[in-house]
Backbone bond lengths (Angstrom), bond angles and torsions (degrees), N, CA, C in turn:
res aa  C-N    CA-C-N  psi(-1)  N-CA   C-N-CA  omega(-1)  CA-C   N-CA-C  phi
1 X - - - 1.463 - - 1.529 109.83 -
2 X 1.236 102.51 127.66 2.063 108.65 167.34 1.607 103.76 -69.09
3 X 1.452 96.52 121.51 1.480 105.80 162.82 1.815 98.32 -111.22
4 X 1.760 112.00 103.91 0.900 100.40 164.33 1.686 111.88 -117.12
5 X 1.501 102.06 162.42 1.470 104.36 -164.33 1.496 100.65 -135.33
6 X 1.606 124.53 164.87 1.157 131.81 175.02 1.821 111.87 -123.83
7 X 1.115 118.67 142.77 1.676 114.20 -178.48 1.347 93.94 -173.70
8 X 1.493 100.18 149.58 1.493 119.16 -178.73 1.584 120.75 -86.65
9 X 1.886 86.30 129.65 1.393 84.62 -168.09 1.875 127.17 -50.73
10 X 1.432 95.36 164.47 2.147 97.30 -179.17 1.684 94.89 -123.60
11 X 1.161 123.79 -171.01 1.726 130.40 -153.50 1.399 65.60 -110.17
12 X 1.423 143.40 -16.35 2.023 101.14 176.21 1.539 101.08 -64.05
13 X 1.292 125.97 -47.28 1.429 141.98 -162.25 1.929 104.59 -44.23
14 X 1.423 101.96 -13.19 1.922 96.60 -169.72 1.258 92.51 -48.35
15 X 1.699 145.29 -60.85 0.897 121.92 -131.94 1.585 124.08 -102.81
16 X 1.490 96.22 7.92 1.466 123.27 179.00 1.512 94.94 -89.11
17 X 1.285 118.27 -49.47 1.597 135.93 -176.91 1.915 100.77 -49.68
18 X 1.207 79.36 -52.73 2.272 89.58 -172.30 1.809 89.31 -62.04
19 X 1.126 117.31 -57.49 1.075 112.16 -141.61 1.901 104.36 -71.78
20 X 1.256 128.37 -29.21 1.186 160.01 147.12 1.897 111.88 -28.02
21 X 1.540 109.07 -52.44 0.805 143.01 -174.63 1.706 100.24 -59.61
22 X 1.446 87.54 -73.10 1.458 98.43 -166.05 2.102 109.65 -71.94
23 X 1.028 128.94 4.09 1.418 143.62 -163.80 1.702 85.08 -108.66
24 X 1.501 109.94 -63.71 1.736 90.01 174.92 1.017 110.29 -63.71
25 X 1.377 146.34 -51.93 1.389 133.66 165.01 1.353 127.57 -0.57
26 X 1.160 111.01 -65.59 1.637 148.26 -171.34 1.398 92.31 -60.58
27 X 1.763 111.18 -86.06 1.550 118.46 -178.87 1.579 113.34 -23.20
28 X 1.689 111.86 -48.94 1.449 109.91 -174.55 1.443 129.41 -102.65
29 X 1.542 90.03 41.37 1.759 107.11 -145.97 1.241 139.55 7.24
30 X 0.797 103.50 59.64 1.826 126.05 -167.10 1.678 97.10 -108.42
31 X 1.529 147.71 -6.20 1.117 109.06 -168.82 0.890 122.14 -60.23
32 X 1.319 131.44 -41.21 1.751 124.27 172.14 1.016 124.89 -2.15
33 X 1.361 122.31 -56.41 1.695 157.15 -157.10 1.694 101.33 -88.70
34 X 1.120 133.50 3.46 1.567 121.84 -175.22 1.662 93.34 -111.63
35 X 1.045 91.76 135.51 1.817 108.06 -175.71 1.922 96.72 -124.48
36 X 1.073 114.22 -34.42 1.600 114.43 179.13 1.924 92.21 -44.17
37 X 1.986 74.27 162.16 1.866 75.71 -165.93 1.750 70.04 -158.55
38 X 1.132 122.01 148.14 1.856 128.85 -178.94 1.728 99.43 -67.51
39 X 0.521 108.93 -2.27 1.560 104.09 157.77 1.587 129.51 -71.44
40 X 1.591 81.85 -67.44 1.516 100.63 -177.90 1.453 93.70 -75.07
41 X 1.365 148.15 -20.23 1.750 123.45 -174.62 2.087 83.13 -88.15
42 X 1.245 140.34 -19.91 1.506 120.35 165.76 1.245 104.99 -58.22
43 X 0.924 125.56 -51.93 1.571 120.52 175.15 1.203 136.18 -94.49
44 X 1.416 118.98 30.73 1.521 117.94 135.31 1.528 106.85 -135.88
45 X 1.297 132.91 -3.10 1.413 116.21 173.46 1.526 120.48 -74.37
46 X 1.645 87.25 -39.07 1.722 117.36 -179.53 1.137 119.42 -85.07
47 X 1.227 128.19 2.43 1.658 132.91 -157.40 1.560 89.08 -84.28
48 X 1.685 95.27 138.59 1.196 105.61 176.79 1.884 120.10 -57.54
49 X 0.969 122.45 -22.50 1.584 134.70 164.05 1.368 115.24 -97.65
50 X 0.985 128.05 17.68 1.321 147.64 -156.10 1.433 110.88 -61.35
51 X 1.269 144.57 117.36 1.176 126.74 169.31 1.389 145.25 -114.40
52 X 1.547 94.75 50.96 1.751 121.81 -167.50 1.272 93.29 -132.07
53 X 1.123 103.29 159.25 1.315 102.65 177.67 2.132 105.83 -152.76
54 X 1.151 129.35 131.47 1.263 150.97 -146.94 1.783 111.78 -110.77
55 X 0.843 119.72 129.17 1.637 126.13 166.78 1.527 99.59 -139.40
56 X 1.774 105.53 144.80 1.251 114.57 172.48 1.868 100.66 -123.41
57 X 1.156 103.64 144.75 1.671 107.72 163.89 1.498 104.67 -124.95
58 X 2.028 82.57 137.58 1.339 98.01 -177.45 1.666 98.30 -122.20
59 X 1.530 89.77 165.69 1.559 111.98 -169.58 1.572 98.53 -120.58
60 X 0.950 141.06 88.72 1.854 140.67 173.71 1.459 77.70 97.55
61 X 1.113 167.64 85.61 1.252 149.76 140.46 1.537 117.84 71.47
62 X 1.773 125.49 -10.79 0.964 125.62 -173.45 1.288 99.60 -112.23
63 X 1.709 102.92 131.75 1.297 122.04 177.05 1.700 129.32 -42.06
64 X 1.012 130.97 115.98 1.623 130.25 -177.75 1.073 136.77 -125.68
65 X 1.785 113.47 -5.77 1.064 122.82 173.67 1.736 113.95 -170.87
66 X 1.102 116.13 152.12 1.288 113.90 177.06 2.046 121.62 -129.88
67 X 1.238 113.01 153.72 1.574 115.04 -178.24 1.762 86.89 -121.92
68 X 1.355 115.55 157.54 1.539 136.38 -157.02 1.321 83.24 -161.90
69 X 1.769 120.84 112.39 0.964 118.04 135.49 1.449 128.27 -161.08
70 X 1.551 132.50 -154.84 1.308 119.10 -153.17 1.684 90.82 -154.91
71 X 1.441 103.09 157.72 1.503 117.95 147.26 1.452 138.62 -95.55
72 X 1.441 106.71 123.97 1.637 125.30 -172.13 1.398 106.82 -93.16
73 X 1.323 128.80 -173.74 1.213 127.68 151.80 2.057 102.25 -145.70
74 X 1.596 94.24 148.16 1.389 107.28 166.98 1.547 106.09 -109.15
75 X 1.140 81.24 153.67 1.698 107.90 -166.80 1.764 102.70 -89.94
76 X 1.143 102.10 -64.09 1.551 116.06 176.28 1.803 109.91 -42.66
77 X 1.282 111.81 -56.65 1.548 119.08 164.36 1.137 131.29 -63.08
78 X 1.414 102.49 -16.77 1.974 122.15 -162.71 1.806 99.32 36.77
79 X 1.359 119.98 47.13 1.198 113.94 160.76 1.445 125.30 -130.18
80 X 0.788 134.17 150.92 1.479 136.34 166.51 1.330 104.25 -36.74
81 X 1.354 120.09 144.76 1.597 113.97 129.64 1.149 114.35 -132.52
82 X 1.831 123.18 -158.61 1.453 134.07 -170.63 1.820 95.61 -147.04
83 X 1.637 80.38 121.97 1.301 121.77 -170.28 1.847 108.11 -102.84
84 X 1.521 110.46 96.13 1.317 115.79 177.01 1.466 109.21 -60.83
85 X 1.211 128.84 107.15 1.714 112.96 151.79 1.442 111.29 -92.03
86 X 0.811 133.93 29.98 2.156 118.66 169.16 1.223 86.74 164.76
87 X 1.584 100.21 142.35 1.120 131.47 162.32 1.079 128.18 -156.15
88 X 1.392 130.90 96.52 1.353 126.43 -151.61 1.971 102.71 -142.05
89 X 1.333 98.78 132.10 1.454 96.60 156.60 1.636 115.17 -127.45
90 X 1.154 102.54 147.51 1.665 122.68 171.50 1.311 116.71 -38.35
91 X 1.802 113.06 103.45 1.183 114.23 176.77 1.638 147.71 -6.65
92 X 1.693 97.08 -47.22 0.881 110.66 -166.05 1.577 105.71 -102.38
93 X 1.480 143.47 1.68 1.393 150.90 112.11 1.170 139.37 -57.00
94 X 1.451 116.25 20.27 1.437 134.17 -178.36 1.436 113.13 -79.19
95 X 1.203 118.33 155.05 1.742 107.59 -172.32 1.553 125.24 80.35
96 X 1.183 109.38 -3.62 1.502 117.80 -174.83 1.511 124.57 -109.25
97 X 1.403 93.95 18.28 1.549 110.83 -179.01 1.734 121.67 79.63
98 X 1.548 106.42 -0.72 1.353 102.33 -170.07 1.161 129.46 -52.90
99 X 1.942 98.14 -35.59 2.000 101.45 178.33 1.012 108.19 -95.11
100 X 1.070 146.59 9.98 1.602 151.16 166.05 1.943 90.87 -81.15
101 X 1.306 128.79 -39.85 1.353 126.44 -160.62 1.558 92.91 -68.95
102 X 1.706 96.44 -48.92 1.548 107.58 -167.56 1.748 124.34 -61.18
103 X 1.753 102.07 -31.16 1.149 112.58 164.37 1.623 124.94 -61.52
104 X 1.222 95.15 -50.79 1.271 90.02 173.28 1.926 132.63 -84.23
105 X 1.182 120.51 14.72 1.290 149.33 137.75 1.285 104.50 -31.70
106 X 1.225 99.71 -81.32 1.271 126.98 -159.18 1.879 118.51 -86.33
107 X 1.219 111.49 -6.34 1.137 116.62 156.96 1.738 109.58 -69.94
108 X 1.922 113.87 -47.60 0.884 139.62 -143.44 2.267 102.43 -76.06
109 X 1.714 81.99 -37.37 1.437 90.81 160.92 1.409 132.55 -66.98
110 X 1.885 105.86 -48.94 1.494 116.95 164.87 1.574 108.98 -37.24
111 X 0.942 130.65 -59.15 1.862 145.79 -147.77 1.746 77.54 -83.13
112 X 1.125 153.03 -52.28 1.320 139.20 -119.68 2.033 73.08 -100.49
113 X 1.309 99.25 -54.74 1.750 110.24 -166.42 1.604 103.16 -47.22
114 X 1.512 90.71 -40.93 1.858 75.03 178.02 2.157 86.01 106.82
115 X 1.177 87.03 18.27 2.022 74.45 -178.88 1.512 109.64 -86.10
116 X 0.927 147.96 142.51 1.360 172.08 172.65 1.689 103.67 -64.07
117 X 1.422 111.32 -30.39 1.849 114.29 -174.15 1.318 100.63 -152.36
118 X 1.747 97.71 161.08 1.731 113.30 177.62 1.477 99.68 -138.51
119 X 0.900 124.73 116.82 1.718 120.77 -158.31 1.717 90.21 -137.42
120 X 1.695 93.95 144.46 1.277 92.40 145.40 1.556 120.41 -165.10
121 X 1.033 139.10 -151.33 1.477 140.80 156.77 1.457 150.34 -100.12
122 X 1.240 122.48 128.99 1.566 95.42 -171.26 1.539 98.08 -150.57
123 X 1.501 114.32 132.79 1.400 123.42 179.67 1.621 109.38 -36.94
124 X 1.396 127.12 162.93 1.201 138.55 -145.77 1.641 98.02 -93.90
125 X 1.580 94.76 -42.11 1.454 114.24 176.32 1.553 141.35 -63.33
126 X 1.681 85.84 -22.31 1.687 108.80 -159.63 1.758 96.80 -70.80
127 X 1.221 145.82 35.66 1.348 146.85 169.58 1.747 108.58 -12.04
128 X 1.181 132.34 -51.70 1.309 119.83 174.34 1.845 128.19 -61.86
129 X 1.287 101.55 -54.08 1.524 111.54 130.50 1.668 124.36 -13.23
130 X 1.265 117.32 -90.77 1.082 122.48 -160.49 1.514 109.72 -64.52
131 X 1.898 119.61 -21.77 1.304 115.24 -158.03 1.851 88.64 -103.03
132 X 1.203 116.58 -5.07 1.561 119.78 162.75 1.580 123.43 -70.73
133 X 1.553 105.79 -46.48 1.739 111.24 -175.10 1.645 91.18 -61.19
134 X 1.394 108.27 -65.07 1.697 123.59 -166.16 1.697 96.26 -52.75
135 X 0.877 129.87 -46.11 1.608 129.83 165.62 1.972 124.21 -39.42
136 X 1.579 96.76 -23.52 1.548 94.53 -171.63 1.831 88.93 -136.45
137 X 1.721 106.12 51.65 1.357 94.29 -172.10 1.621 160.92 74.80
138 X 1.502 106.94 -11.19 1.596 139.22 -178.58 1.446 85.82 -76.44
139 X 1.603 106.87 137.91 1.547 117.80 163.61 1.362 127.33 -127.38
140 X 1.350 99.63 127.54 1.859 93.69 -162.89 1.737 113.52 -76.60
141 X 1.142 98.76 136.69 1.464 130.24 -177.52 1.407 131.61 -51.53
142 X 1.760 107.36 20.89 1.486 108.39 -146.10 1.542 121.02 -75.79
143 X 1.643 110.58 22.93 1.492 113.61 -178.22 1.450 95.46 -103.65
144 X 0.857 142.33 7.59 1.776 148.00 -146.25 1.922 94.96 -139.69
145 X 1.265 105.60 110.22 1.729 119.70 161.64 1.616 112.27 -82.56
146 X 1.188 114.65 107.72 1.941 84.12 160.08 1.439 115.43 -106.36
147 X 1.837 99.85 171.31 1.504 100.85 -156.64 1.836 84.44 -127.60
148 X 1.454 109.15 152.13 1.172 96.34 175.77 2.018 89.84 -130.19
149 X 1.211 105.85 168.74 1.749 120.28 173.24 1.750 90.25 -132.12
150 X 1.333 103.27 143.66 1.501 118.77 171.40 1.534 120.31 -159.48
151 X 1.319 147.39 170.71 1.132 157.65 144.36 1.666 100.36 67.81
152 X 1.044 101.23 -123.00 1.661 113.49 -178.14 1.756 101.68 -49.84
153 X 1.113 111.53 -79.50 1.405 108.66 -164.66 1.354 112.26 -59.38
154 X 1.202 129.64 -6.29 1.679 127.27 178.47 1.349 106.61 -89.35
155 X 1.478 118.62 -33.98 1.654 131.96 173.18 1.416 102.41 -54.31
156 X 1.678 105.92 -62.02 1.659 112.88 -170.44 1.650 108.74 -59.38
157 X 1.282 114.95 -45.13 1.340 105.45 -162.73 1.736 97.85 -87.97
158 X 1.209 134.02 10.19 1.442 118.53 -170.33 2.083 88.15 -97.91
159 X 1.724 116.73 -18.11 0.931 85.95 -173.43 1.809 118.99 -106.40
């Protein structure tokens, strides 16, 4: 029998968190792009003002997947919501309901917060992904572009 469970991540978890991190990375071939290092996720997941917030799911007690996320606010709603950035479980525990557990966590938090939305992102490509959210109701956003600024050009244009 799967005993799976949900609990909020602690600063032992950085390196399950990095390592998690860097595996979606991979999946979305992006590692290149990961600069986090278990240091730096102690000091901003864990930061005492911190404004991320971490869940791990475990399967027997051993870690298998994790949700990363944060609070936004809409203007139009004047409410909060909760903004998924990552959600990933370990290949080889897939199918076992873990991100469906994790989703709904985290719906369970949205509704408690009082947020108005639960949004999140997912590559264009990721087809298993996409036929999972749309599977438990999630609707993709396709009138909405996002734009991101980073590195060089966020330096240049901030000054």
């Amino acid at each position: 029998m799967n005993n799976l469970t949900i609990r909020q991540a602690v600063i032992d978890d950085a390196a399950t968190i990095l390592r998690f991190v860097t595996e979606l990375a991979i999946y979305e071939k992006a590692e290149h792009e990961v600069l986090a290092t278990e240091q730096t996720i102690k000091e901003t997941v864990f930061a005492s003002q911190g404004h991320v917030n971490a869940l791990i799911c475990e399967l027997n007690g051993e870690p298998i997947g994790m949700a990363i996320y944060f609070f936004n606010y809409s203007t139009w709603l004047a409410k909060p919501g909760l903004y998924l950035e990552d959600l990933y479980i370990t290949e080889a525990k897939r199918g076992l309901g873990a991100g469906k557990l994790l989703l709904k966590r985290l719906a369970n938090i949205a509704v408690t917060q009082g947020c108005g939305r639960f949004e999140w992102s997912c590559l264009d490509w990721n087809t298993p992904a996409r036929d999972f959210y749309e599977s438990i109701g999630a609707v993709a956003q396709t009138e909405w572009i996002g734009y991101r600024m980073s590195g060089q050009t966020l330096s240049t244009f901030a000054q």
